[in-house]
Backbone as CSV, one residue per row, in Angstrom:
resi,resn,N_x,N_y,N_z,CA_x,CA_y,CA_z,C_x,C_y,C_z
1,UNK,34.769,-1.106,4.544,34.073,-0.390,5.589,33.687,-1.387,6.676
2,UNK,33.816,-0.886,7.861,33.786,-1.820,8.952,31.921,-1.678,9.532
3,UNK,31.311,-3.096,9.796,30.268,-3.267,9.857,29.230,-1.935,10.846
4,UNK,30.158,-1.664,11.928,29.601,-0.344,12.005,29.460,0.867,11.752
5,UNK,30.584,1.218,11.138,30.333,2.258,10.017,28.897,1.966,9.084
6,UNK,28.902,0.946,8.303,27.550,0.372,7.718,26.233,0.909,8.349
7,UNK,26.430,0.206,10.065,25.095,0.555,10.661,24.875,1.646,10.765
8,UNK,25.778,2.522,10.779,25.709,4.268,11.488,25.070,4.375,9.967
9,UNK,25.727,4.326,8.620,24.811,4.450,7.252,23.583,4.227,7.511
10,UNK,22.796,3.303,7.846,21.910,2.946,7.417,21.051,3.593,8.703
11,UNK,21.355,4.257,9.875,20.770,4.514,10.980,20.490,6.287,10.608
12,UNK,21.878,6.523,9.931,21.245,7.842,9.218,20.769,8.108,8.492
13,UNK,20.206,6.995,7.899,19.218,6.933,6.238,17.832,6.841,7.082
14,UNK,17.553,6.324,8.181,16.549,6.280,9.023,16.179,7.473,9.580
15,UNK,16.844,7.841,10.003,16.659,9.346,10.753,16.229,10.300,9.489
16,UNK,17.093,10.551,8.224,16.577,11.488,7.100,15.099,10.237,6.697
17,UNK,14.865,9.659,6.830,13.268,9.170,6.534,12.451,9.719,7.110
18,UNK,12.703,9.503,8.469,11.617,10.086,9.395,11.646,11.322,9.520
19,UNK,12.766,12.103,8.757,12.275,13.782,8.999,11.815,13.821,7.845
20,UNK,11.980,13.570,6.461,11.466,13.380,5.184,9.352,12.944,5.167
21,UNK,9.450,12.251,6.135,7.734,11.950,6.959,7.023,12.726,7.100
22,UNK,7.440,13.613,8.190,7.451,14.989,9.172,7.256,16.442,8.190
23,UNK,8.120,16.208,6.724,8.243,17.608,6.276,6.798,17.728,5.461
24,UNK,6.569,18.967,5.882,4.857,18.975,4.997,5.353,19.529,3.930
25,UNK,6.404,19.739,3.117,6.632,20.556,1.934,7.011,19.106,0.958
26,UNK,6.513,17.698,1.597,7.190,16.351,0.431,6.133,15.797,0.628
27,UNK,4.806,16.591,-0.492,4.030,15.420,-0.805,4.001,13.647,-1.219
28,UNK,4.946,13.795,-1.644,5.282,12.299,-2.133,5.611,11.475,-1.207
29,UNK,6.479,12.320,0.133,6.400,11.006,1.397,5.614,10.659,2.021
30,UNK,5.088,9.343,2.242,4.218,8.408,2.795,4.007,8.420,4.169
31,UNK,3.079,8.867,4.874,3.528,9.017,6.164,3.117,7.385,7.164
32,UNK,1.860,7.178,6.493,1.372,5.985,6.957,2.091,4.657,5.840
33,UNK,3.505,4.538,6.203,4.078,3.622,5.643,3.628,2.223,6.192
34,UNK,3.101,1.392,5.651,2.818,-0.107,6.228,4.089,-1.157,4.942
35,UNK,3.798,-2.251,5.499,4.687,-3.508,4.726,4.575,-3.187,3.236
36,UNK,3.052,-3.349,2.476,2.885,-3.207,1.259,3.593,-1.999,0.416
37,UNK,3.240,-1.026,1.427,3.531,0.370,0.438,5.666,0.099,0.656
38,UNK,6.014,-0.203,1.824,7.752,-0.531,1.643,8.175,-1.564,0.537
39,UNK,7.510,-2.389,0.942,7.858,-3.860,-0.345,7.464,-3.130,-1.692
40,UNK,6.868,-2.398,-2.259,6.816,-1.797,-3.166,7.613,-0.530,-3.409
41,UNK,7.674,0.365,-2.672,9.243,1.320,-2.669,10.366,0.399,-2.060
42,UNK,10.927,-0.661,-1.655,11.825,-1.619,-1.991,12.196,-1.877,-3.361
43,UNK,11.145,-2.130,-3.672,11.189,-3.222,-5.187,11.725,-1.927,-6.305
44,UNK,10.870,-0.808,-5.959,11.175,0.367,-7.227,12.721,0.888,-6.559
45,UNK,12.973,1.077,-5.491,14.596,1.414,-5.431,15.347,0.739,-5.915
46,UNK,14.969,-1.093,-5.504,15.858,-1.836,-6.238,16.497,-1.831,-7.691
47,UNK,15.213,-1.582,-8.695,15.098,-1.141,-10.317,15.998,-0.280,-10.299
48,UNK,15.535,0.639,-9.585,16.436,1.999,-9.333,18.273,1.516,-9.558
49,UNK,18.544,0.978,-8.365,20.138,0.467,-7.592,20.362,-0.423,-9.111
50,UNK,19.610,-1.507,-9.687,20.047,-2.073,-10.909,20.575,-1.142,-12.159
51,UNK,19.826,-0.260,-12.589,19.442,0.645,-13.238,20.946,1.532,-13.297
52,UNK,21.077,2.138,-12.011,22.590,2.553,-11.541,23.573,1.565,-12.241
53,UNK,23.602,0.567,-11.023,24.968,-0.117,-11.221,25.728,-0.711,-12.484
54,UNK,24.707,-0.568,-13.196,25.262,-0.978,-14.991,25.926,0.118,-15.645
55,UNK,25.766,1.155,-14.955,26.368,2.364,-15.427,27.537,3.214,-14.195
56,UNK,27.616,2.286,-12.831,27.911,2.657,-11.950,30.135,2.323,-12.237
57,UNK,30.350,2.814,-11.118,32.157,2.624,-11.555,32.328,2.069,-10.498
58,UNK,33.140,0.786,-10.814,33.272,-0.087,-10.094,34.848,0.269,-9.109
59,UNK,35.731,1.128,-9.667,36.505,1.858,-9.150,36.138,2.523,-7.876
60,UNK,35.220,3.315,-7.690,34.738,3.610,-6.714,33.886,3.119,-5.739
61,UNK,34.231,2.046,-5.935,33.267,0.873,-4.997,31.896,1.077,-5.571
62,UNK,31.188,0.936,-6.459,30.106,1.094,-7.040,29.226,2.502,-5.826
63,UNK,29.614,3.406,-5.438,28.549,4.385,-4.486,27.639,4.920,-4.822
64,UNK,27.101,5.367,-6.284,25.633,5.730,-6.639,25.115,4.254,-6.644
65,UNK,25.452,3.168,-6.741,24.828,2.072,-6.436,24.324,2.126,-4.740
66,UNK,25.371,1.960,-3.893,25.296,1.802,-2.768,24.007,2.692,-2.358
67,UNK,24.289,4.131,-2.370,23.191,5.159,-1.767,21.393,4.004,-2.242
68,UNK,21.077,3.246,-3.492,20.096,2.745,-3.016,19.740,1.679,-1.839
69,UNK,20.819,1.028,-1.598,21.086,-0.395,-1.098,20.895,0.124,0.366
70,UNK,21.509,1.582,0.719,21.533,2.275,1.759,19.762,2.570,2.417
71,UNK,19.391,3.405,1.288,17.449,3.456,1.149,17.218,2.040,1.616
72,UNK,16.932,1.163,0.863,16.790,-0.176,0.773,16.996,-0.619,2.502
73,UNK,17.941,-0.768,2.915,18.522,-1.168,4.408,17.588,-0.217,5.147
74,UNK,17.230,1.088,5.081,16.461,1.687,5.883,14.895,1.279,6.276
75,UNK,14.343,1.374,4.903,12.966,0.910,4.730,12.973,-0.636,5.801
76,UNK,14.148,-1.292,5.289,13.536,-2.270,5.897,13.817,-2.651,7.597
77,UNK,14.464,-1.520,8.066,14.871,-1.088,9.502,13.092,-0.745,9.918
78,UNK,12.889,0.321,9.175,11.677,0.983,9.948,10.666,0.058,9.822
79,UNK,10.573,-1.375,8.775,9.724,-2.210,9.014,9.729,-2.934,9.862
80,UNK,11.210,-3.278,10.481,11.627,-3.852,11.247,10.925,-3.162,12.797
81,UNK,10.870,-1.399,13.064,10.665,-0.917,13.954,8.773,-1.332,13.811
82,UNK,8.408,-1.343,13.097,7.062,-1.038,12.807,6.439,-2.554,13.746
83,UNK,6.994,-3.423,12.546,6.423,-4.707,12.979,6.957,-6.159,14.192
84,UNK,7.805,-5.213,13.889,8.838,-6.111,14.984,10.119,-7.312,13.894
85,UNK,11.200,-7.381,14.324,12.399,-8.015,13.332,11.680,-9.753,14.379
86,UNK,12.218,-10.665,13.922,12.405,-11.808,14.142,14.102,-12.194,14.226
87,UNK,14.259,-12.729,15.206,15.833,-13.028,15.516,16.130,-13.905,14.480
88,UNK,17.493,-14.253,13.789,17.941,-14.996,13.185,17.624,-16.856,13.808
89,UNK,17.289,-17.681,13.270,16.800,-18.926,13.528,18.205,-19.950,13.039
90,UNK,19.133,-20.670,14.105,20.070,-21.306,13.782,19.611,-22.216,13.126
């Protein structure tokens, strides 16, 4: 998959977040997401994506793996929007 295909993934995992925010019928989504509460739904998707991939098919490019890695890339987009990204440092 070509790197923008990737981004468009992970830009639409952003967009279903923020309507997932918005919906008053998903108690469980966080609306006042800060660093702590992501680094901690990070860490439990990750378990999650591990959890998968031991059972995942590597034939198929591991993709119930991927869909966390996908979550994962989002969260840390909107932290990125939240707090601001830092440019890569040569």
């Amino acid at each position: 998959m070509k790197r923008k295909n990737v981004y468009k993934a992970v830009d639409s995992e952003r967009d279903y977040q923020t309507k997932m925010t918005e919906a008053t019928n998903r108690p469980d989504m966080i609306s006042e997401f800060n660093i702590s509460t992501a680094l901690l739904a990070m860490e439990e998707t990750l378990t999650r994506a591990r959890a998968t991939w031991y059972h995942d098919n590597p034939d198929d490019k591991y993709q119930r793996t991927m869909e966390h890695l996908r979550k994962i890339a989002g969260m840390a987009v909107q932290m990125g929007e939240k707090y601001g990204m830092p440019n890569r440092q040569t």
